[in-house]
N, C-alpha and C positions, 0 to 999 in steps of 0.2 A: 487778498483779503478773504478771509473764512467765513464761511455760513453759522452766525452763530443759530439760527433759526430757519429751516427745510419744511415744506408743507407738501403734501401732496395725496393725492386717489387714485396711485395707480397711471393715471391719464394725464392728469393735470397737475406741476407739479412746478411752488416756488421755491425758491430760492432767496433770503434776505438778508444782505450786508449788515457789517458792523455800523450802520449809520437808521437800519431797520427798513431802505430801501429795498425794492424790488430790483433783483439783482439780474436771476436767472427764472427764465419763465418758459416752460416746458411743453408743449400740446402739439399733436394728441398721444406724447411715448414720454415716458419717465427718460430723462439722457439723450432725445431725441428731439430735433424743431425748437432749438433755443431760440424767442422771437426776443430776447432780450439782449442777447450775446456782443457785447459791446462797450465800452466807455462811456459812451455819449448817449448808452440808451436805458441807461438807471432813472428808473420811475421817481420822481422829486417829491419833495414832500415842504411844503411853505407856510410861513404863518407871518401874516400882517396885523400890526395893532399900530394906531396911532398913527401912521405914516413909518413905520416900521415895518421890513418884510426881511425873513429870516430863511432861508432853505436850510432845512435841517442836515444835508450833507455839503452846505456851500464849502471849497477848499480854501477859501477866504474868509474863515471864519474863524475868528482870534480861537486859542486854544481853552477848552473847556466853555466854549461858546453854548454845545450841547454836549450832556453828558450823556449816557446808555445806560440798561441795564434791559440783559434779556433773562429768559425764564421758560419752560414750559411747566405751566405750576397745576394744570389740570389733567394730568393722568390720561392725558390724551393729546396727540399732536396740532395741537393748538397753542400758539407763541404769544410770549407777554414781552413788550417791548415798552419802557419809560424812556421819553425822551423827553431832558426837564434845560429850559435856559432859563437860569435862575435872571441874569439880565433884562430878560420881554416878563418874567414874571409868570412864566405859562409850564405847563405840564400835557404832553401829546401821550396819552398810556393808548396802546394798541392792541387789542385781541384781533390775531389773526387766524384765520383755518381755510382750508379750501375743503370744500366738503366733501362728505363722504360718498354722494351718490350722486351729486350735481357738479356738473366742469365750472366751478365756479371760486373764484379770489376772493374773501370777505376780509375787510378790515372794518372792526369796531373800537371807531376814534373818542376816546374819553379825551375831551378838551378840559385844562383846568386851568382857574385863573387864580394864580396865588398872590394878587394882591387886595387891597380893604375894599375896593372902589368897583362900580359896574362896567364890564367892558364889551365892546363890539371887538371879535378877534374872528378874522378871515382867514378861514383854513384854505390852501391851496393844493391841488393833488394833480401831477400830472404824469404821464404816461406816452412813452414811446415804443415805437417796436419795429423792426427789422424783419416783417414775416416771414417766418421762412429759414430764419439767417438769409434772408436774402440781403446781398447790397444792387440788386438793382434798385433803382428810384421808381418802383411802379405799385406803390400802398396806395391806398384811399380811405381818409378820417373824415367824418361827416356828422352833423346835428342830425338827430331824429326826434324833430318836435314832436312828435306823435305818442313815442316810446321813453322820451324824458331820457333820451340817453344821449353818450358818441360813439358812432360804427367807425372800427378801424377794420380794414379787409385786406385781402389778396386771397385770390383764387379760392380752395377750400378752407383757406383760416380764415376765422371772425372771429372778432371780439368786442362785448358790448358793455360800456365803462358808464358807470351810474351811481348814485347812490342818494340820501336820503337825511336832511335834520330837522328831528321833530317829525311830522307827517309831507315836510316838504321836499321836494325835489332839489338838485343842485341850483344855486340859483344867476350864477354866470360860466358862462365856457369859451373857449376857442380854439380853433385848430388850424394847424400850419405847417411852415419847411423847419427842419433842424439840418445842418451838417451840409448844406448845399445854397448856394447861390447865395453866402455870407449869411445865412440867418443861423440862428446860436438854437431856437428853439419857442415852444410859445410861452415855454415858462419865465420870459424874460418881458412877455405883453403883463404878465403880473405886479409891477415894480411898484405902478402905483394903487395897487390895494384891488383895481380895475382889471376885466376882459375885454378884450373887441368884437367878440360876439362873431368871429367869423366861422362861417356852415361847413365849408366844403374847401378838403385842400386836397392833390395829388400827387403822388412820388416821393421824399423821404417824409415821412408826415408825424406829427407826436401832438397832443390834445393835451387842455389843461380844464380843469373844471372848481369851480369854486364854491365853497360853503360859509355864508356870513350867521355866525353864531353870535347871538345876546345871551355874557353868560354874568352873573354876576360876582357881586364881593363874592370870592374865598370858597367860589362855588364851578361849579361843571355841567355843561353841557355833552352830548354824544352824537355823531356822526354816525352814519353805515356810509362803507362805502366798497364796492363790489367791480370785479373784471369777467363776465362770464364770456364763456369760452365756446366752440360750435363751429364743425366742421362744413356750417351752411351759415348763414345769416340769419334764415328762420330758425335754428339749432339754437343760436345764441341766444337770439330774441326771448324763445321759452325758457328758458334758462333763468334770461334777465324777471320775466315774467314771473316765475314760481319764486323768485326769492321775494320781490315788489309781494305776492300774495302770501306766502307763510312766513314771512317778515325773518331779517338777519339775524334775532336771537335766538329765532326756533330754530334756525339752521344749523347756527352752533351746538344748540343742547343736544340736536341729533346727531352731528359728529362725534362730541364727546360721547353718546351712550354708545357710537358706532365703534370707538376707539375700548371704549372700557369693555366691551365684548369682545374684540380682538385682542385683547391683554389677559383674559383670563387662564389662558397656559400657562402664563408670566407670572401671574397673581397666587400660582396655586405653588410656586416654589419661593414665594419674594421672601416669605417667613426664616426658610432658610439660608438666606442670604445674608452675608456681613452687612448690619444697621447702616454702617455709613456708607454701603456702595447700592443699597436700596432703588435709592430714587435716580441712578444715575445705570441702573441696570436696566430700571422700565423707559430709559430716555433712548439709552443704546438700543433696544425691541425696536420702538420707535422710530428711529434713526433709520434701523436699518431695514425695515418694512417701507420707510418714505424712498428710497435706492429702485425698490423693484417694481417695474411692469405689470401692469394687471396679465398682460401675453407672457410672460414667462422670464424675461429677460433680467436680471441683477446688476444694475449701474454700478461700476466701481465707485463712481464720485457725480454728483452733479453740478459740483464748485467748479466754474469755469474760468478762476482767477488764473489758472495755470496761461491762460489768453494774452496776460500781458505780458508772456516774455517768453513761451514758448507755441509751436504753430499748433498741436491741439491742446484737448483738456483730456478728461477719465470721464468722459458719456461715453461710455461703451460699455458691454456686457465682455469682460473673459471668461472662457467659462472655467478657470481655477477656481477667479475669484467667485466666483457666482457660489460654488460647490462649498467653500469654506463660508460666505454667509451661509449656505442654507444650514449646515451643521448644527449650530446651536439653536436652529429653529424647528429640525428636523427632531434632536433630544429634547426638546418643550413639550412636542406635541402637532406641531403645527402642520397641515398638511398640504392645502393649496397653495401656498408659495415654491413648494416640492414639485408638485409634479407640474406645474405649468413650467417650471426651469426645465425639467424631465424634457416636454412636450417641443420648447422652444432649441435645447439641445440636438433633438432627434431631429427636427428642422434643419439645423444648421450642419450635421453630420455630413463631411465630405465622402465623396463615391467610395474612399479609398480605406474609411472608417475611422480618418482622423479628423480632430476640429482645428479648425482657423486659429490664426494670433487672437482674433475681438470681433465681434461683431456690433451692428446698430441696434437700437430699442426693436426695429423692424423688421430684423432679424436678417438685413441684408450684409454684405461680409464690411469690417469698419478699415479704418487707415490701417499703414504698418510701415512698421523700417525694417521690415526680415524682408531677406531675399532665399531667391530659389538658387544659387549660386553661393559658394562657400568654400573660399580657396581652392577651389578646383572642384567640390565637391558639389552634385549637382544633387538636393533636398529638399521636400516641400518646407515652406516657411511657416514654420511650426514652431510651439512645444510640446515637448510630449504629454508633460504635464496634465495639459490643457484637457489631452484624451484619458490620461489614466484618471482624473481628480472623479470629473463627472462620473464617469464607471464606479468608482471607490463609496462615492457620496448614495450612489443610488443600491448598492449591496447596504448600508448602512440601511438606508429609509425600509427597503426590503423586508430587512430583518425585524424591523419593529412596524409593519404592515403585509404581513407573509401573505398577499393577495393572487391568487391564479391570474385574475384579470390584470395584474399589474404586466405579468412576467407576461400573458398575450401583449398587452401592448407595448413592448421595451424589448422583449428578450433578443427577437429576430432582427429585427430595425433597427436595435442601438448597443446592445451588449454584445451581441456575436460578432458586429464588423467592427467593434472599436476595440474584441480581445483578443479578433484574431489579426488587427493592425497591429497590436501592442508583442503578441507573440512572433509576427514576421520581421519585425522593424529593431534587428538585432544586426549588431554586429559580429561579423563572425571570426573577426582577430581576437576579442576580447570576451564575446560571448555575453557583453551587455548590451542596455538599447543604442541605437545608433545613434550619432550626436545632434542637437537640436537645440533652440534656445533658451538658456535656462529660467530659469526663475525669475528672475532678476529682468530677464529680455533684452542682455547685453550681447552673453557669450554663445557663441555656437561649439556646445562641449559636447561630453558624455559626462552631464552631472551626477555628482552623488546625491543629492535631491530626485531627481528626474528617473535617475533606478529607483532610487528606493519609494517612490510615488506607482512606478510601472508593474515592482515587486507585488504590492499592496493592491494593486487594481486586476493585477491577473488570479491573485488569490480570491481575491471577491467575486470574480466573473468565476471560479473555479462556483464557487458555494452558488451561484444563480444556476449555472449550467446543471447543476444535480438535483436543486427544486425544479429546473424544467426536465428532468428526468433527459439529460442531454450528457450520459455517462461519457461518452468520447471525448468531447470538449470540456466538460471536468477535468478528467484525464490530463489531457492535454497541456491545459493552459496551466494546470499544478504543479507540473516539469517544468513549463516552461520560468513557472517561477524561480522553482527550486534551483534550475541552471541560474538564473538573474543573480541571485542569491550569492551561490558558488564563487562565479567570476567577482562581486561586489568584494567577498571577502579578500580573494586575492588580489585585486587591483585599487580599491579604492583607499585604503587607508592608510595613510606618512606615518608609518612608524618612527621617523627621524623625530618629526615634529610633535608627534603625538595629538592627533588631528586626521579626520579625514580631508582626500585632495578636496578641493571643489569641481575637480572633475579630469578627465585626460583627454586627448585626442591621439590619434592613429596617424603621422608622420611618417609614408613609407612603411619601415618596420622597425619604427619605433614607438613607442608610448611616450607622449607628450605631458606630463602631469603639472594641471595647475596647484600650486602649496597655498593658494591665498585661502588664509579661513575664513569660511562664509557660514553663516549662520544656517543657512538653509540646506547643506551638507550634514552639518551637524544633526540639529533637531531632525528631520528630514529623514535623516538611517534611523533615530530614536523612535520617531512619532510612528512610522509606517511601518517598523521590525525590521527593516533591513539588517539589524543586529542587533542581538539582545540586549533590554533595557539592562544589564549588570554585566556585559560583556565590558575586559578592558577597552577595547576600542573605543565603545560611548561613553565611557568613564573617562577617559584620558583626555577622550575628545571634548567635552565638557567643560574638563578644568582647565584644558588651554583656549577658552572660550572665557572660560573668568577668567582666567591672569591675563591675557591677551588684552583686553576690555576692562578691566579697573574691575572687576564684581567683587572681588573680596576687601578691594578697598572704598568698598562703598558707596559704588555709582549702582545703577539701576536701572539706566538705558543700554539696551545693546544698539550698536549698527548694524548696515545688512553684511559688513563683510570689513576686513582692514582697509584701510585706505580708497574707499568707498568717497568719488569725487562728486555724484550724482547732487545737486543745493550745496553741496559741503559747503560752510560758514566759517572754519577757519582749516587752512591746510595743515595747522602745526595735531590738529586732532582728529582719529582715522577716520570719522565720520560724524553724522546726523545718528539721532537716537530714533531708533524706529519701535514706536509702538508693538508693529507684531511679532519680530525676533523677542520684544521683551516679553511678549508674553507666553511666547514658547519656553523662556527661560522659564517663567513661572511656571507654567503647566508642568517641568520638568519636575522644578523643586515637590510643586503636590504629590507628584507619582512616587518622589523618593520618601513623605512623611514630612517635609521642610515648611509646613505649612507656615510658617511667621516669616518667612523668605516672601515666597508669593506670595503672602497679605504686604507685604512691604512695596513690592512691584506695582498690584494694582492700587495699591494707596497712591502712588508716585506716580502714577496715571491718570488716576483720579484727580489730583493735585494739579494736574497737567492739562484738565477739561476747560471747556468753556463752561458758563453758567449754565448754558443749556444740555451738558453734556456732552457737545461736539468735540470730537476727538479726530484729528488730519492724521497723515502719512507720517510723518517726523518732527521730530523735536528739537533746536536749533539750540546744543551743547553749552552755548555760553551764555545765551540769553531766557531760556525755557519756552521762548515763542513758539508756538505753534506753525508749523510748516504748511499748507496748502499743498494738496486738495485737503479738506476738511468742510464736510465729514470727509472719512474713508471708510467704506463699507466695509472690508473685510479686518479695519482695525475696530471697529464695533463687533464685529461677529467672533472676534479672540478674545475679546474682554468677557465679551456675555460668556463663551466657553470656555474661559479660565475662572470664572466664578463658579458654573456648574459643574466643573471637576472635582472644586473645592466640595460642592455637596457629595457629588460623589463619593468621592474619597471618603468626609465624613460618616457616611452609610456601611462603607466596609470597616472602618476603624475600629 
């Protein structure tokens, strides 16, 4: 299930189901301390009337029971959610935000009553949580008559659930076991319209709170209702405190002004952007600003749906991905999301000058399924990738901030061990980089991608090394390109097929060449010069890239590669349609003048969004569903950079 709506500051950060539930709940690291992460621990949402009580994500609820419709209609990441049962007669509209400067959850509940008559209608909210992701049974939920709240804790997480209708408090609660010793949860003490009023519970614990609204004929009542967050109990407390004192809507108006400040790089190009990808370009900004760490780190996904069916999700920082969002925010303007990625980077830098497969929001090293072992072959568990992108990303930022102080703090600590890893870590059969995991994180090759990323990072680190007047290592690392180069020509390209390999290996003494076409070979030698944009090779490569894939006849999704089994949906078709090879395909069309091609592609993209603009990993060939994780950060950070090419472009034309 996809995020059609993502909130977060950096710290605090949710996450809300197609049903407008609290899904995935993030503190105190964006991808980091899912206290939600679970089935059983989606925060419920209920409405009683008349001896009727309705949970707005019950699975036992006839079809079109409740209907959806989300939004972010304010220019700021702040979600609009309708959830209408024409049945109870009611309408639950939600403005959500977690704000800007306070670790805090707001939902502002517009209750409507769309029948003639006056009604008493009992809203029901409740809230569970796994601190920690922890599954041991050792939480504590508790009443704080004092505070007009309920304390959920463990250790350094707290969190304090409250909220407010009209100038009153909640006016029933209770708190209990879910998932243990046969009890379902407390939102089942709700059935008859009633709490039981119980204080204090310990070990799996989840709280329900309730608001009884008098709203009348054809008319609306509003709720606040709030989750603040705090690495202490007293943390929380003030938290809960300051919103009770500058009240929930001044909260909001100051995120929105916090948002519409943070947009104005975005604002000052929106004019030249295609009308109808407008408002779904400032949602992408959005999207992908809500992914990243206030410390530095870039979340591929914070959709944790990947949980029900494989053992992680994409809370992790790669640092590919990380370099490919910052791109398009690096050409806006934008600076702080740059160098704290920089910062957390240089952290995470192995002794050796290469980086890890992923790391945590915390910058500690994350899961992996690479080994140090490789048919015989003993390599750290790596992409090369992973080292060249960041090197590559940061000669970009460079260049459009030529700062001495930058080059002090980066040069020595992160550019010289990561080009002189990228220059040693060569094979010497073939005279390319040695082999590592590709792109993809399947194959342990010598990509054609992964050169031509290494190509492109050693030429950059060339152009750093000569603003720190470091003429040797200029030198240096510009041969060692140019050899990269060399060998690429001679070994990488199927002349047979007309297509580069996806990569070879070194079998004794022989060259092993994989022929499967992958998109990321292709574009890959295109995007980073590994051969010239009008050489036959990317020409040829190209067009067996569209005849291979239906492009001339019409389709407009690529896969990542042929017969790509990764979700695959139906075997008879070579794969899932992935938003970012597609939009490599367009960025290609732009650079050749094709611009009604690439307007085609992100229209088909476009078409392909949620209401809110969330856009996942892939697109499911026969049915156009939307595949999970979604969002995906780095397929927002292609879209926004396949639009800004288009200005580009437009400027030179």
């Amino acid at each position: 299930m996809a995020r059609p709506i993502v909130l977060s500051n950096g710290e605090l950060h949710v996450g809300l189901n197609a049903f407008g539930t609290v899904h995935d709940f993030y503190y105190p690291y964006v991808g980091f301390e899912n206290h939600s992460a679970g089935s059983n621990l989606r925060h419920k949402v209920g409405v009683w009337i008349d001896g009727d009580l309705s949970w707005i994500d019950d699975p036992k609820n006839p079809p079109g029971e409740w209907t959806f419709k989300f939004r972010y209609p304010h220019s700021a990441l702040i979600g609009h959610t309708i959830a209408k049962n024409n049945r109870l007669g009611v309408i639950l509209e939600f403005d959500d935000f977690v704000d800007s400067q306070l670790c805090v959850f707001v939902r502002n509940i517009h209750i409507v009553n769309l029948w003639g008559i006056n009604r008493e209608i009992r809203l029901f909210m409740h809230q569970a949580f796994a601190i920690g992701d922890s599954r041991s049974n050792t939480d504590t939920a508790q009443y704080l008559p004092n505070d007009n709240a309920i304390l959920h804790y463990r250790g350094r997480r707290a969190f304090i659930i409250s909220g407010k209708y009209r100038n009153e408090f909640f006016d029933q609660f209770t708190v209990g076991l879910f998932g243990i010793e046969g009890k379902e949860g407390t939102y089942r003490d709700a059935d008859d319209g009633e709490l039981g009023l119980n204080n204090v519970e310990h070990g799996r614990v989840d709280s329900t709170i309730r608001f009884k609204a008098m709203v009348n004929a054809n008319s609306s009542q509003r709720v606040h209702y709030w989750i603040a967050a705090g690495s202490s109990i007293s943390q929380a407390l003030n938290v809960h405190n300051q919103i009770i004192n500058d009240g929930a809507l001044s909260r909001m108006s100051r995120t929105a002004d916090w948002w519409n400040e943070w947009l104005e790089p975005t604002y000052a190009v929106l004019e030249k952007i295609s009308p109808n990808h407008r408002n779904t370009f400032l949602q992408s900004m959005m999207i992908i600003k809500s992914q990243i760490d206030k410390r530095g780190a870039i979340i591929a996904s914070t959709d944790t749906s990947m949980l029900n069916y494989s053992r992680d999700a994409y809370g992790y920082s790669w640092p590919r991905d990380g370099a490919y969002a910052l791109w398009p925010l690096i050409r806006l303007g934008y600076t702080d999301e740059a160098l704290r990625f920089f910062e957390f980077t240089k952290r995470g830098l192995h002794a050796d000058g290469y980086m890890m497969h992923k790391y945590r929001a915390d910058g500690a090293l994350g899961s992996s399924w690479h080994s140090y072992v490789h048919d015989g072959i003993i390599a750290p568990p790596i992409q090369e990738d992973e080292t060249a992108l960041p090197l590559f990303i940061f000669a970009q930022y460079y260049a459009l901030h030529p700062d001495s102080g930058l080059l002090k703090g980066f040069y020595k600590n992160m550019i010289v061990p990561m080009a002189n890893f990228l220059t040693g870590y060569i094979n010497k059969a073939t005279g390319l980089p040695r082999p590592s995991y590709d792109l993809w994180e399947q194959t342990f090759i010598i990509s054609t991608y992964t050169t031509a990323v290494t190509y492109a990072a050693l030429l950059a680190a060339s152009d750093l090394a000569s603003a720190a007047n470091d003429q040797e290592n200029a030198v240096r690392w510009r041969l060692a390109a140019a050899d990269i180069q060399t060998a690429a020509h001679k070994h990488l390209y199927n002349s047979e097929k007309k297509v580069f390999y996806l990569g070879l290996n070194v079998k004794g003494s022989q060259l092993v060449k994989n022929e499967t076409v992958d998109c990321s070979s292709v574009f890959g030698a295109y995007i980073f010069g590994l051969f010239d944009s009008d050489s036959d090779e990317v020409l040829s490569s190209i067009n067996t890239v569209e005849q291979l894939f239906g492009i001339n006849e019409g389709k407009l999704g690529l896969p990542r590669y042929e017969n790509d089994d990764y979700r695959r949906v139906n075997p008879e078709i070579t794969g899932n349609y992935w938003f970012i090879t597609s939009f490599w395909q367009a960025q290609y069309y732009i650079d050749k003048g094709n611009k009604s091609k690439a307007l085609e592609i992100l229209d088909w993209a476009k078409s392909h969004a949620m209401s809110t603009g969330v856009m996942g990993e892939q697109l499911n060939p026969v049915t156009n569903e939307v595949i999970s994780p979604a969002p995906l950060t780095w397929t927002h950070a292609e879209y926004v950079a396949t639009l800004l090419d288009l200005i580009a472009k437009d400027k030179t034309a």
